[in-house]
N, C-alpha and C positions, 0 to 999 in steps of 0.2 A: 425151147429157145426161140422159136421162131414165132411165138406167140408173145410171147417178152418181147419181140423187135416191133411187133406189129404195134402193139401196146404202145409202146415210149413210141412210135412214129406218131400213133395218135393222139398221145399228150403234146407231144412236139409242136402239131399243129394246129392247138388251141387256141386261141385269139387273147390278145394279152390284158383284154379285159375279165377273161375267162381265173374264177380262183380254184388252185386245185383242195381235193380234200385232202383228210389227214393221210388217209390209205394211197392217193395218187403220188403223194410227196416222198411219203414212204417205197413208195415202187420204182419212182426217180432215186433216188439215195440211193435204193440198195443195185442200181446197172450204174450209180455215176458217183463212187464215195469220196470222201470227202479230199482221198490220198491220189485222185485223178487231177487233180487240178494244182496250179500251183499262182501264185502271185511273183509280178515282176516289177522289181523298181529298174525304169529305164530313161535314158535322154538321147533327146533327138538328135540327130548326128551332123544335119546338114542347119542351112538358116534356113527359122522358120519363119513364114509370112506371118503367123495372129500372134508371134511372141509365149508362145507354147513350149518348153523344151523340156518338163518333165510329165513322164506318161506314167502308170501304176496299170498294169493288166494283169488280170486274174485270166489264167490257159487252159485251157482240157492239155493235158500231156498224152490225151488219147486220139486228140483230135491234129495234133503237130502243133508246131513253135509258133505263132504267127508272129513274136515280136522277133524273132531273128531272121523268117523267112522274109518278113517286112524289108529288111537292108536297111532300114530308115530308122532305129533303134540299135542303142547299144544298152545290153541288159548292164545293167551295175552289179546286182544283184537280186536275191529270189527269198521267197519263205512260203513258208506252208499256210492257206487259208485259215483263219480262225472259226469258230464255230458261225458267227452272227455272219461272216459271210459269205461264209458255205449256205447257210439257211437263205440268204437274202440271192446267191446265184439259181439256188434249186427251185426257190420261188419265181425266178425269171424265168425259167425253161422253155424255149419258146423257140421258131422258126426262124426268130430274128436276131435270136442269140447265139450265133455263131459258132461256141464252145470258147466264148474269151470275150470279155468285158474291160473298157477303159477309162481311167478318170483322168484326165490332164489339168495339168498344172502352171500356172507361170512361176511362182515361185516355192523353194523348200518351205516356207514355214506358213503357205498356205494348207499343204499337204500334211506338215505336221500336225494345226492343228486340227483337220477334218479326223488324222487317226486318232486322236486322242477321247474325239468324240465317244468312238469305240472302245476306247483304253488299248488301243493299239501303239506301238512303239516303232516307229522310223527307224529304221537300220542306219545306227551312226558313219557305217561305212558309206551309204548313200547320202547322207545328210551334208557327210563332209564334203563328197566329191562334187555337190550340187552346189557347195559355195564357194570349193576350189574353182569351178565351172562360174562362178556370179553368178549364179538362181537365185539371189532371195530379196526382198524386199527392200535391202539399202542399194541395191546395182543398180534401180531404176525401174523395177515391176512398175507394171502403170494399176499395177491392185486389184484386178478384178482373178479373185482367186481360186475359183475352178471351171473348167468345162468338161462336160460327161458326154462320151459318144459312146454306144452302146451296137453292137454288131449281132 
């Protein structure tokens, strides 16, 4: 066990130009699967200064909440990782990656269609509350339609 910790300390602290092999991905997966993590559709609570008010964070459930310990998010609602981005977090594994990743949004149907890219489906519950909320493109988005911060 204790050589499994040393291990993932050492991939952890690879340089993010650094790619892992097959076997290191593999070793990452099987201490962090894919049922560790989860995705969050959430909007920002207060006013925001860049006109930002929908957020999508993917969490370590092992690591705690950060979109609720934030105060600054209210979750809408959650869903489990798909494969492409479970693969695409594990290939980030990195010092810098916090155990949670963000994309921000100015409006719903800019995040629609970046999921769609995926063939991922927008949770109509969030979809709706986002244009109950005026998030989308006729409220006055000024267009520019995503920002990624990365932790």
């Amino acid at each position: 066990m204790k050589k499994d910790m040393n291990t993932l300390i050492s991939l952890y602290a690879k340089p993010s130009s650094y790619d892992f092999s097959p076997e290191e991905l593999n070793f990452i997966k099987e201490h962090n699967p894919i049922d560790s993590f989860v995705l969050r559709y959430s909007v920002y609570k207060s006013k925001s200064e860049v006109d930002v008010y929908i957020g999508v964070f993917v969490d370590s459930i092992r690591k705690g909440n950060f979109v609720d310990r934030s105060k600054l998010w209210q979750v809408v609602c959650e869903r489990s990782l798909s494969q492409k981005e479970y693969d695409y977090i594990i290939k980030r594994f990195r010092g810098y990656n916090k155990g949670f990743e963000a994309w921000y949004y100015q409006n719903i149907e800019a995040l629609i269609q970046n999921e769609l890219r995926f063939n991922i489906r927008t949770p109509g519950k969030f979809i709706d509350f986002c244009k109950k909320m005026g998030y989308t493109v006729s409220s006055g988005s000024n267009g520019n339609d995503q920002m990624t911060l990365e932790f």
